[in-house]
C-alpha positions as CSV (number, residue, x, y, z in Angstrom):
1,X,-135.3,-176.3,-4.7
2,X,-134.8,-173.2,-6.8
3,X,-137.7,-171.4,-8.2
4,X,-136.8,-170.1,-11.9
5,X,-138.8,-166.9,-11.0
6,X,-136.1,-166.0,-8.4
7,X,-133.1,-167.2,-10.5
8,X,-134.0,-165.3,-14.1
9,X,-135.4,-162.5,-12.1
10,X,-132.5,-161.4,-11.4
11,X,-131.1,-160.1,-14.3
12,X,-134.7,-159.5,-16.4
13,X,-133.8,-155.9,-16.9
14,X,-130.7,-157.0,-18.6
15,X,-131.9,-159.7,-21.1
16,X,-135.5,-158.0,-22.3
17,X,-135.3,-156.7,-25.7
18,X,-134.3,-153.5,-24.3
19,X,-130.6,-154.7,-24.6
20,X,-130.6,-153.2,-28.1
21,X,-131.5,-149.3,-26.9
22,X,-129.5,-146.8,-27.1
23,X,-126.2,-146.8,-24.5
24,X,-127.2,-144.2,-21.2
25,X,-125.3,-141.3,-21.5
26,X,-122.8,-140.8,-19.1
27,X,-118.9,-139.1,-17.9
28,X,-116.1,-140.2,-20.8
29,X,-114.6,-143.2,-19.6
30,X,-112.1,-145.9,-22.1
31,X,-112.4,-148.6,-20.0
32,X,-113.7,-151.8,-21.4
33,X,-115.1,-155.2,-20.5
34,X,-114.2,-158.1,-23.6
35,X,-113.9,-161.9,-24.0
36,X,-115.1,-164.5,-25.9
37,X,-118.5,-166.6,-26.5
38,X,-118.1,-170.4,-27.2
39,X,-120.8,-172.6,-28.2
40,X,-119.8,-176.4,-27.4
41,X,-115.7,-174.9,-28.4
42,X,-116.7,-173.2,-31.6
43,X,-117.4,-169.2,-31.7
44,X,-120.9,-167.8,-30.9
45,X,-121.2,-164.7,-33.5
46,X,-124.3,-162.2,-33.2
47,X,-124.2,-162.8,-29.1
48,X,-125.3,-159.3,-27.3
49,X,-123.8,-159.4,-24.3
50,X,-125.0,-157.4,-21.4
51,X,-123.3,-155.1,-18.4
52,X,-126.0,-154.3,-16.4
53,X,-124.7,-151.7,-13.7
54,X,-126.2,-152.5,-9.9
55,X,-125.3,-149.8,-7.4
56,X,-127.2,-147.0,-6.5
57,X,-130.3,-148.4,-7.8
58,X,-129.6,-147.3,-11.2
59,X,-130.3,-149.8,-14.6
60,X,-128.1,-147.9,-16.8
61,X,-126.6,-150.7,-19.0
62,X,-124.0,-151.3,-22.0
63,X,-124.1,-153.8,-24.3
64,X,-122.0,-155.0,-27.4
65,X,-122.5,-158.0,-30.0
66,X,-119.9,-161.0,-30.5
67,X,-118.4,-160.9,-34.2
68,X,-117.7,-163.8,-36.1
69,X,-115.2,-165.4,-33.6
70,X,-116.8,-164.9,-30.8
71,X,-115.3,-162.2,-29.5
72,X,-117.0,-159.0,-27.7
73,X,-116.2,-155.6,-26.7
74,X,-117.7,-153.4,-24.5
75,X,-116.2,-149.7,-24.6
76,X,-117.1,-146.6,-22.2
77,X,-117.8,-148.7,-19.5
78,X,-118.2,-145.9,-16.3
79,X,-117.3,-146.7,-13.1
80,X,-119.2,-149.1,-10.8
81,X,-120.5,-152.8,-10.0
82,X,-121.4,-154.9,-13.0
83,X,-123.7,-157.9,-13.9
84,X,-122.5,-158.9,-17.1
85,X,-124.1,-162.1,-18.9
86,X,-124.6,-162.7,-22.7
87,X,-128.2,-163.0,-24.0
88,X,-128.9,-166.1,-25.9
89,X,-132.7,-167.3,-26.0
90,X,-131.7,-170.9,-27.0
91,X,-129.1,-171.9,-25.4
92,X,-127.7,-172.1,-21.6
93,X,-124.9,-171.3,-19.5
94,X,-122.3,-173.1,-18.1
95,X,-120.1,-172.5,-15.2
96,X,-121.7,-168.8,-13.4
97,X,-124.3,-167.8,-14.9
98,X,-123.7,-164.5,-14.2
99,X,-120.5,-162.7,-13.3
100,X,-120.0,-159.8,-11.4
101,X,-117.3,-156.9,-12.1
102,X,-116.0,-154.0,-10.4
103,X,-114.9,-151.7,-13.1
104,X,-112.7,-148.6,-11.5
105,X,-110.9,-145.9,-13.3
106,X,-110.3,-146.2,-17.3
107,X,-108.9,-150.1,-17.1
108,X,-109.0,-152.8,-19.7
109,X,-111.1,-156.1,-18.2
110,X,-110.3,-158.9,-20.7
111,X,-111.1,-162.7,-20.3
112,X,-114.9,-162.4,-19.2
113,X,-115.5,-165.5,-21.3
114,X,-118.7,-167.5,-20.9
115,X,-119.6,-170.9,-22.5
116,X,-122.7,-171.6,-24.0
117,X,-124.5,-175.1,-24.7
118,X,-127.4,-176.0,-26.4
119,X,-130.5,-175.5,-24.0
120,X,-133.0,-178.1,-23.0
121,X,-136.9,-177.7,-23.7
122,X,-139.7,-178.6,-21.9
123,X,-143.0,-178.7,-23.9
124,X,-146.4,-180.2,-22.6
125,X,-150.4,-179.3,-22.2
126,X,-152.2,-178.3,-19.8
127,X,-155.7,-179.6,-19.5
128,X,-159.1,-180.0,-17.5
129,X,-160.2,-183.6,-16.0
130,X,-162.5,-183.3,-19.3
131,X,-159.3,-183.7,-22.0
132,X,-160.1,-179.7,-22.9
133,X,-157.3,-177.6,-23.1
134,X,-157.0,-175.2,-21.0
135,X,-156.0,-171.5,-21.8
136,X,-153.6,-169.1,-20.0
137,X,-153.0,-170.9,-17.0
138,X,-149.3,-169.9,-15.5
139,X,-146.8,-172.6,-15.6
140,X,-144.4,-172.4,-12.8
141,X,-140.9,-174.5,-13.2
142,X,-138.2,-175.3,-10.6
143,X,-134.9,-176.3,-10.8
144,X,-132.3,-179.0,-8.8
145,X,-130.2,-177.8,-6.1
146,X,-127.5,-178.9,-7.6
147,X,-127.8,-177.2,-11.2
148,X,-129.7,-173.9,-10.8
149,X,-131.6,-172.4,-13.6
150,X,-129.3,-170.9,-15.6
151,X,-130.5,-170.4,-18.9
152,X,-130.2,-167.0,-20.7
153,X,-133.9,-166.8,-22.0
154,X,-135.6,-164.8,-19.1
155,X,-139.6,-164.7,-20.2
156,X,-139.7,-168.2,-19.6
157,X,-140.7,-167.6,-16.4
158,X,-144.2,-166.1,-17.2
159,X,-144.7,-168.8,-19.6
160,X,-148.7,-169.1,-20.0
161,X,-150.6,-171.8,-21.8
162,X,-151.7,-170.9,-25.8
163,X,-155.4,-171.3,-26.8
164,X,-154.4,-175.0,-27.5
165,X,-153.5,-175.3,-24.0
166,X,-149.8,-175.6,-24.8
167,X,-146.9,-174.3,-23.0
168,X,-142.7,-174.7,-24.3
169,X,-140.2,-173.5,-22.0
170,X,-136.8,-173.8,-23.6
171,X,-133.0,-172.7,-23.1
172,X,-132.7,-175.2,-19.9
173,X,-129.3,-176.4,-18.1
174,X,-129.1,-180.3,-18.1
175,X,-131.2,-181.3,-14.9
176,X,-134.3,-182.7,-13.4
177,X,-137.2,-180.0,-13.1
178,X,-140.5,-180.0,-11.9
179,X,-143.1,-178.4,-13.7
180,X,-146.8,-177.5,-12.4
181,X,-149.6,-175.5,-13.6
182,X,-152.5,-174.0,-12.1
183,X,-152.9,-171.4,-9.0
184,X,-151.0,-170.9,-5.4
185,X,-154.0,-171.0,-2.8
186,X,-152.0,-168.5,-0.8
187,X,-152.4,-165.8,-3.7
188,X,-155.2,-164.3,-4.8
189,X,-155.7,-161.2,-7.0
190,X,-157.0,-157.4,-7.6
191,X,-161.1,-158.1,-8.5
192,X,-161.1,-161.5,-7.7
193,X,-159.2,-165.1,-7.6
194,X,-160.8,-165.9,-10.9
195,X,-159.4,-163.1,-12.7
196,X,-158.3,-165.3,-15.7
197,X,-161.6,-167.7,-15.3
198,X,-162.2,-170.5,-13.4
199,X,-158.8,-170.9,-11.4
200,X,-157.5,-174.7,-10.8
201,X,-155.2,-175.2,-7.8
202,X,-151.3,-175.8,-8.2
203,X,-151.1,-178.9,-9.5
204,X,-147.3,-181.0,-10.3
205,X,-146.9,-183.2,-13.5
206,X,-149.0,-185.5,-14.1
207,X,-151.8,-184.3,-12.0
208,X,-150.8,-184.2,-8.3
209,X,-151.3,-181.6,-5.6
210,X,-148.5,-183.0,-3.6
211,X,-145.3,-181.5,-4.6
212,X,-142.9,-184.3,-3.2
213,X,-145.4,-186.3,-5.5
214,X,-144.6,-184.6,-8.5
215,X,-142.5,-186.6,-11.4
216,X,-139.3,-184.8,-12.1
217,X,-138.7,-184.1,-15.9
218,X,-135.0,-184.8,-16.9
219,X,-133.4,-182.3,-19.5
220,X,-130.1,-182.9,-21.2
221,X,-128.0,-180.7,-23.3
222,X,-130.1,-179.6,-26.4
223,X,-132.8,-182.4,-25.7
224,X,-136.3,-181.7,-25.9
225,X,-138.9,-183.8,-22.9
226,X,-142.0,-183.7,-24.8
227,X,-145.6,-184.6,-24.0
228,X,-144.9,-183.2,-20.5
229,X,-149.0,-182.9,-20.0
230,X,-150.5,-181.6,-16.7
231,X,-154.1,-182.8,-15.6
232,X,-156.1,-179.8,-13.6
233,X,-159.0,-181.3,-12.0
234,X,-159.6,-179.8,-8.6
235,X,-161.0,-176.0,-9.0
236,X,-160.2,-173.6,-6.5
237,X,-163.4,-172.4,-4.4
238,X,-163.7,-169.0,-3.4
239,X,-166.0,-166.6,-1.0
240,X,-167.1,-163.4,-1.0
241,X,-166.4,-160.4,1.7
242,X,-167.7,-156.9,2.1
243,X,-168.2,-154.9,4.0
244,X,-167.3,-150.6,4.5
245,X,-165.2,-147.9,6.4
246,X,-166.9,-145.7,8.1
247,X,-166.4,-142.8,10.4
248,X,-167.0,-142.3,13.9
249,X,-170.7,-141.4,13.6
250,X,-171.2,-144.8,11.4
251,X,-171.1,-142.8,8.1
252,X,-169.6,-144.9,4.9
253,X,-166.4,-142.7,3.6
254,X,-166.3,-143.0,0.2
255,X,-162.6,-142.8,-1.9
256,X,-160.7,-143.9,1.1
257,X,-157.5,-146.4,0.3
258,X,-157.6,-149.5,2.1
259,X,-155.1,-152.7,2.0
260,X,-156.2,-156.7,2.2
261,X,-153.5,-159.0,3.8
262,X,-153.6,-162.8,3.6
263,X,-151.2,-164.3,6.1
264,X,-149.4,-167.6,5.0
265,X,-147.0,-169.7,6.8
266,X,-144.1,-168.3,5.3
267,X,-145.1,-164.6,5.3
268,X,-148.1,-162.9,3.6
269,X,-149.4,-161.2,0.5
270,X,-151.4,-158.0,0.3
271,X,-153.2,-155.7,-2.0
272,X,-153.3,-152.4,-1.4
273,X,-154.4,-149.2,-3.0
274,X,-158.2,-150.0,-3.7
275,X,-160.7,-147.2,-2.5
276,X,-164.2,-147.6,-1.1
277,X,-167.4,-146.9,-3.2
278,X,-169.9,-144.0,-3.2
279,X,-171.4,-145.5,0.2
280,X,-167.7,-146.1,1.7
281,X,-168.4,-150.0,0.7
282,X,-165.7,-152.6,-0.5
283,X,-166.0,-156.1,-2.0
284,X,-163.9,-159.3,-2.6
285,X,-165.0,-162.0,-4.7
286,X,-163.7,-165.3,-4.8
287,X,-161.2,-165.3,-2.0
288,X,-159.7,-168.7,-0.9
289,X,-160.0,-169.8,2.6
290,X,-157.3,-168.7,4.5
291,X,-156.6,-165.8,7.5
292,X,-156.8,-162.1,6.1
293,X,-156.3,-158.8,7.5
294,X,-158.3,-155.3,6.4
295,X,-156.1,-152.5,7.3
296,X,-156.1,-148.7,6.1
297,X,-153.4,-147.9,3.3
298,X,-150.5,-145.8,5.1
299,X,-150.5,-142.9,2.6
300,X,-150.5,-139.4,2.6
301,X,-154.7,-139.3,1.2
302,X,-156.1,-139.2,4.6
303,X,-154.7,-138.0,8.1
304,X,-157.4,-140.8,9.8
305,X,-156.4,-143.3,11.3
306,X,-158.0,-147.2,12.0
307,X,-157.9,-150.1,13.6
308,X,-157.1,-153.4,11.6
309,X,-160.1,-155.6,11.1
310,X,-158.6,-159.6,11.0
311,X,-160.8,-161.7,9.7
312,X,-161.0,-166.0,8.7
313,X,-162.5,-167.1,5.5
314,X,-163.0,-171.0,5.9
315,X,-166.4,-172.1,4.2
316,X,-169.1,-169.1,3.6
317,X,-168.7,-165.5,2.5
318,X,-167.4,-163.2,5.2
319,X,-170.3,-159.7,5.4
320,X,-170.4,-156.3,7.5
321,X,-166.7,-155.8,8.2
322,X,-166.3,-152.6,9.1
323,X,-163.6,-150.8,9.3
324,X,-163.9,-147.3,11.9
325,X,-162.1,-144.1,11.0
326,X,-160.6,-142.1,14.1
327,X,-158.2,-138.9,14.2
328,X,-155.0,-140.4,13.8
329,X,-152.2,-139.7,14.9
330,X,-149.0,-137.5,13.6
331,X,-144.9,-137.2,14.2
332,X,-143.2,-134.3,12.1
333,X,-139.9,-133.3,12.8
334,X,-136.6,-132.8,10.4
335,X,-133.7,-134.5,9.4
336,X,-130.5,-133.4,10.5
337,X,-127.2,-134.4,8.8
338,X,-124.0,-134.3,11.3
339,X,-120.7,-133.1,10.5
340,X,-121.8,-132.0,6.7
341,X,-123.3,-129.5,4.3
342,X,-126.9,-129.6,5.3
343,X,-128.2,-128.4,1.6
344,X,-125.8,-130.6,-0.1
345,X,-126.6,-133.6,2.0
346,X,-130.3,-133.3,1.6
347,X,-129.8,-133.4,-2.5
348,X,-127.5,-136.4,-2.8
349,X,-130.1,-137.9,-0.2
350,X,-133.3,-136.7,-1.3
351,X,-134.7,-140.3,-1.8
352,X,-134.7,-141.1,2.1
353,X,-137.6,-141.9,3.9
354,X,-138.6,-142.3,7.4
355,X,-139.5,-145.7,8.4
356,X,-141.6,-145.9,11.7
357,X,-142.7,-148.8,13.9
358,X,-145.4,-148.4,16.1
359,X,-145.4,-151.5,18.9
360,X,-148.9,-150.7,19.9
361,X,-151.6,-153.5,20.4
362,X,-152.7,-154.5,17.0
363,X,-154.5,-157.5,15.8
364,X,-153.5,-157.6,12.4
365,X,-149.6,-158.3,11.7
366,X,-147.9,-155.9,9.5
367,X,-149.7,-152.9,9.7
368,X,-148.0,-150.6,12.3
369,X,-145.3,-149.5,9.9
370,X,-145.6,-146.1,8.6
371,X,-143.3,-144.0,6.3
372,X,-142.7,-140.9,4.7
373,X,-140.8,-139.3,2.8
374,X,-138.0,-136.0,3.4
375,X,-139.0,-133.2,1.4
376,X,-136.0,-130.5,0.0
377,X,-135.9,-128.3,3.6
378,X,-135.1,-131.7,5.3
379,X,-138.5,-131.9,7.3
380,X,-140.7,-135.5,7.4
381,X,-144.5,-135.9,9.0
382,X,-145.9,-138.8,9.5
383,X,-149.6,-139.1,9.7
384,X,-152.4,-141.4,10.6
385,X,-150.3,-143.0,13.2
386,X,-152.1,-144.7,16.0
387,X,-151.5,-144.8,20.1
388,X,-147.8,-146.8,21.0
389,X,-144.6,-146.4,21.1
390,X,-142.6,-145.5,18.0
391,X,-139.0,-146.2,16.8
392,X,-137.9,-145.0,13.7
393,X,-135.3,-146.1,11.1
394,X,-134.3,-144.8,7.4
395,X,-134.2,-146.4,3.9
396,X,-133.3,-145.0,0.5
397,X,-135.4,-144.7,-2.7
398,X,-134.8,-143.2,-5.8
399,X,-130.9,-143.2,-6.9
400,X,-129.3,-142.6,-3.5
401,X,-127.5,-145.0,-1.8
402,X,-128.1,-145.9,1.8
403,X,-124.7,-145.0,3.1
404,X,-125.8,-143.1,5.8
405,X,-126.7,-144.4,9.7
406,X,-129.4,-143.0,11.8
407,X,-127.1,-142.0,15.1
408,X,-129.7,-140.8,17.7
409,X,-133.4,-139.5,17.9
410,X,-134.3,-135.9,19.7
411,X,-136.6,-134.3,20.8
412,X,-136.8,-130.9,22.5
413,X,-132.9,-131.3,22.6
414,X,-133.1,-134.6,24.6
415,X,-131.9,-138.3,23.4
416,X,-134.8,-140.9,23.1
417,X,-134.9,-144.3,22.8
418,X,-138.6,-144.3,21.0
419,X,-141.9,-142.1,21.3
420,X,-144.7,-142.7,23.0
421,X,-147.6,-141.2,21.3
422,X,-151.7,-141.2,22.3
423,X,-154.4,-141.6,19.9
424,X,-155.2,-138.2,18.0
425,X,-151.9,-136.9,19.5
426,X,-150.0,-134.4,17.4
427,X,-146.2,-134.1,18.1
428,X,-143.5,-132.5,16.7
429,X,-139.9,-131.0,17.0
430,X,-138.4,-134.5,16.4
431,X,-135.0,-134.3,14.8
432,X,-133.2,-137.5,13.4
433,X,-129.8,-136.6,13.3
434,X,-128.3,-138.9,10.4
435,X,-124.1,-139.5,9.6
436,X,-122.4,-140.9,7.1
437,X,-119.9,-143.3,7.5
438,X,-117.0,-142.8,5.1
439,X,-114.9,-145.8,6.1
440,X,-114.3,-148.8,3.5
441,X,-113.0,-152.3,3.0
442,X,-111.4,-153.3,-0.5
443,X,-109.7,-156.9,-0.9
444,X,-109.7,-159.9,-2.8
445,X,-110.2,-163.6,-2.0
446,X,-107.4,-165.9,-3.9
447,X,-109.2,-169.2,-4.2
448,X,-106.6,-172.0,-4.5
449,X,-107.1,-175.4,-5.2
450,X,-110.2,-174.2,-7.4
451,X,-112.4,-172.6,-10.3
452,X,-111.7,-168.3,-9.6
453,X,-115.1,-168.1,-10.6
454,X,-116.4,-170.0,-7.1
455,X,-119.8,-168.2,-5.8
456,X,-118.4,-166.6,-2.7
457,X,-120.0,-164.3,-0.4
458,X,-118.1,-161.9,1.5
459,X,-119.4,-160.5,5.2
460,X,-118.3,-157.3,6.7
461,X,-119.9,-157.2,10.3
462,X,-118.7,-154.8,12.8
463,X,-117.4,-156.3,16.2
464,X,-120.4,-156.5,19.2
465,X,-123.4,-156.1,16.3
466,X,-125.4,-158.7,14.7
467,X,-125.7,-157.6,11.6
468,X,-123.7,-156.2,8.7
469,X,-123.3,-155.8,5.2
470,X,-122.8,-158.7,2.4
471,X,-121.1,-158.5,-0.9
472,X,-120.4,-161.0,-3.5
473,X,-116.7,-161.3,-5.3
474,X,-116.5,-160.1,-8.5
475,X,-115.1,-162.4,-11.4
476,X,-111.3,-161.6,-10.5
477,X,-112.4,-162.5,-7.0
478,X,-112.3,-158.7,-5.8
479,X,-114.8,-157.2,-3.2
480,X,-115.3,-153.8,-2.0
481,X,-117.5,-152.1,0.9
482,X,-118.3,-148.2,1.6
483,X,-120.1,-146.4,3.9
484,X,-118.5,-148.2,6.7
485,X,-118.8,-146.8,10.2
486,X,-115.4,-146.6,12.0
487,X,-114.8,-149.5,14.1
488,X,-113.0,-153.6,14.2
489,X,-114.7,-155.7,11.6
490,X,-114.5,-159.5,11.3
491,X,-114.4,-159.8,7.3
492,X,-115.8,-163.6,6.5
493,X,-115.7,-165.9,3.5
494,X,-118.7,-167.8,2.4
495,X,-119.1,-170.2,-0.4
496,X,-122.7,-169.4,-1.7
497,X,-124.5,-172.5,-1.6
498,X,-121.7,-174.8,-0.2
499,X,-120.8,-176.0,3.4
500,X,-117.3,-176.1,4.8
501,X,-115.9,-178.7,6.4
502,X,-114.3,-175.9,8.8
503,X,-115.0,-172.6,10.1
504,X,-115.1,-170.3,7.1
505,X,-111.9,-167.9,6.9
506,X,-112.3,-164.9,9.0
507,X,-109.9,-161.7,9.9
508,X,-110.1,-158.7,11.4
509,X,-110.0,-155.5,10.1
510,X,-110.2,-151.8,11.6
511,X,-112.0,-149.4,9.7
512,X,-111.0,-145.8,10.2
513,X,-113.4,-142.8,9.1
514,X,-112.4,-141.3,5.8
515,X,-109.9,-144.2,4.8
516,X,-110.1,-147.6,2.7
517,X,-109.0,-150.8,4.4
518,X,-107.1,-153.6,2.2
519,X,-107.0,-157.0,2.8
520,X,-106.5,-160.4,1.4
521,X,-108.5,-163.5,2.0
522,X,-107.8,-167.0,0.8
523,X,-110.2,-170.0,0.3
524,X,-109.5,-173.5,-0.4
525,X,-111.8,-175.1,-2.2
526,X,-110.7,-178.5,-0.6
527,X,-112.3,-177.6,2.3
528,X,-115.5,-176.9,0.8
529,X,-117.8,-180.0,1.6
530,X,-119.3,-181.5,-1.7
């Protein structure tokens, strides 16, 4: 099943009323992205439809409004990968709901059409085993595998019960949904699960807790399921915890950032950020049963360093943790960049950060990872690091893109695999030398015996490694990958969300430093298995 938060997610900063702000400023470019807007074969005037740019972490975005026939324009469109998707509240998408395009130099990109059809609604109340309404309580929907959510209204999705009780959600894609109301047990909140009131647990249409019990809600084109009423009766119960962070004589440490973790089966969720009291003290309230972690927030406030407290709510409030201060640890060291202009690097990188993983003993999951930031000169230090051995890897922030590859770790002029470090231990003179791989793959996937506008995925993974990059084809089937180390790549074709009957296409390419690679991948959409 598809959760609609996922699915609308991913283009909310597109379809928010911010559509109709003024056009970022950017380079002089004429090219252009235009089609045409149909509503059930007639023109949709007064559409705004969206190109949303998505490399590089930046949301600058260009928009233009259907005329009377439908059509749309979209002029000065810069260089770049686009999501581009037309905002209509009512109504739904057929076909992709949202196609992607690679616009290059100053090109004309005509024919991004998209059909529209009159969206589905689902409207219902939510109440208490009494008959009384119930107010702001979240309403989560979810979709058929074999119709995702497409529909173009996005804040849907936070949808919340009025002060009748009374929740619509409209602008659906014919299909069965369910619909529930109430709280996730495995999420709980800053000050408390209660933080709306008394909090009910999830609970499926018509009042079950069992999700495969839950009756499915059919929508058809421009219907409207009404009456779609949800029951809460069983309230969530909660405990307290508290407890305080101390330091080595047993002193409470006031303003010190700390982080809760509550492990699930599928992963976890955590709140961090909150500081201790006058008296170093902390409290929970209303926690739900469930496996937790207390850990000390990796930031830059405090060089100290402590171990993670687990602890198990189950059917009483949990009192006295305590959580020990101790020196920590600390790794500073520089980045160096190999084979280019150190001060020029450093600026079109300046959003990396230094990722480390300590594989020490710890008894709470997910707490040994510690990052920080380069600064302008190109140095890092990471504090409050406890006794282990550390590896270290890099990410991007900010506007950069991560098209660079960590190559080796030094210290005192010596290749390392890792760093073993003591409690309290203060090392530096590390150097991560970084390089940039300036090798590329461009193609395009011809898709016969099918729609052009397939979902397909494109893999790029270098020959002997696990792991690669993933693209998706643009709507004139066209992919393109940069930052590519030199080196034989097997270049695979994936139908998102389909199976083949037979190995999916694959071909190998060599990818030379400084040079752009072209292929040319078919698919038959035969093969795909309905």
């Amino acid at each position: 099943m598809i959760s609609s938060t996922f699915k609308a997610g991913l283009f909310i900063a597109v379809l928010s009323l911010t559509v109709f702000a003024q056009q970022p400023e950017k380079k002089t470019s004429t090219s252009t992205i235009s089609g045409k807007v149909t509503l059930k074969g007639n023109a949709a005037a007064r559409v705004a439809v969206v190109a949303r740019l998505t490399q590089a972490r930046q949301h600058a975005q260009f928009f233009a409004e259907t005329d009377t026939e439908g059509n749309y324009r979209i002029v000065n469109v810069s260089p770049g990968t686009y999501e581009v998707a037309p905002s209509a509240p009512q109504h739904a998408l057929t076909g992709v709901q949202i196609k992607t395009l690679m616009v290059d130099g100053n090109e004309n990109y005509d024919g991004i059409d998209f059909t529209l059809i009159p969206g589905g609604v689902i409207t219902g109340r939510v109440t208490d085993g009494e008959g009384k309404p119930l107010i702001e309580q979240e309403i989560a929907l979810t979709g058929p595998e074999d119709s995702p959510l497409q529909a173009t209204r996005i804040d849907f999705v936070n949808t919340m019960t009025d002060d009748r009780g009374i929740y619509r959600i409209f602008g659906l894609v014919p299909g069965k949904y369910s619909i529930a109301a109430g709280a996730d047990e495995d999420r709980f909140f800053l000050g408390g699960y209660t933080q709306r009131g008394t909090a009910y647990k999830r609970t499926f249409h018509p009042s079950t807790t069992d999700a495969a019990k839950a009756t499915l809600v059919e929508v058809t084109e421009g219907s409207e399921a009404k009456n779609v009423d949800i029951t809460l009766r069983r309230r969530l119960v909660g405990y307290t915890v508290t407890g305080r962070v101390v330091d080595a004589a047993g002193k409470g440490q006031r303003n010190i950032r700390y982080s809760l973790t509550k492990y699930v089966e599928n992963g976890s969720s955590s709140n961090g950020g909150m500081l201790t009291d006058a008296l170093g003290g902390f409290r929970f309230e209303n926690l739900p049963p469930g496996n937790y972690g207390l850990a000390l927030s990796h930031s830059v406030d405090t060089d100290a360093y402590a171990e993670p407290v687990p602890f198990e709510v189950i059917d009483r409030d949990v009192e006295n943790l305590v959580l020990k201060l101790a020196e920590g640890s600390s790794i500073t060291g520089s980045i160096v960049f190999e084979g280019v202009d150190e001060k020029i690097a450093r600026t079109k990188f300046r959003g990396i950060t230094v990722v480390s993983y300590m594989d020490g003993n710890r008894s709470v999951p997910d707490t040994n990872v510690y990052s920080a930031m380069m600064t302008d000169d190109g140095s890092f230090k990471l504090t409050g690091l406890g006794s282990g051995v550390v590896q270290f890897s890099l990410s991007s922030s900010g506007d950069s893109e991560p098209n660079f590859q960590l190559v080796r770790v030094e210290r005192g002029g010596v290749v390392i695999n890792g760093i073993e470090i003591r409690q309290g231990e203060k090392i530096s003179g590390v150097r991560l030398v970084v390089r940039m791989p300036t090798g590329g793959i461009r193609g395009v996937v011809n898709i016969q015996n099918g729609d052009q506008e397939t979902h397909v995925l494109v893999f790029a993974t270098r020959v002997g490694e696990s792991s690669g990059s993933t693209t998706r084809i643009d709507a004139r089937g066209r992919f393109s990958f940069g930052g590519l180390a030199a080196g034989i790549y097997d270049v695979t074709l994936m139908p998102s969300g389909k199976r083949l009957r037979r190995p999916p296409p694959k071909q190998q390419v060599i990818v030379t430093d400084g040079q752009v690679t072209e292929v040319t991948l078919t698919l038959d959409a035969k093969k795909l298995q309905p």
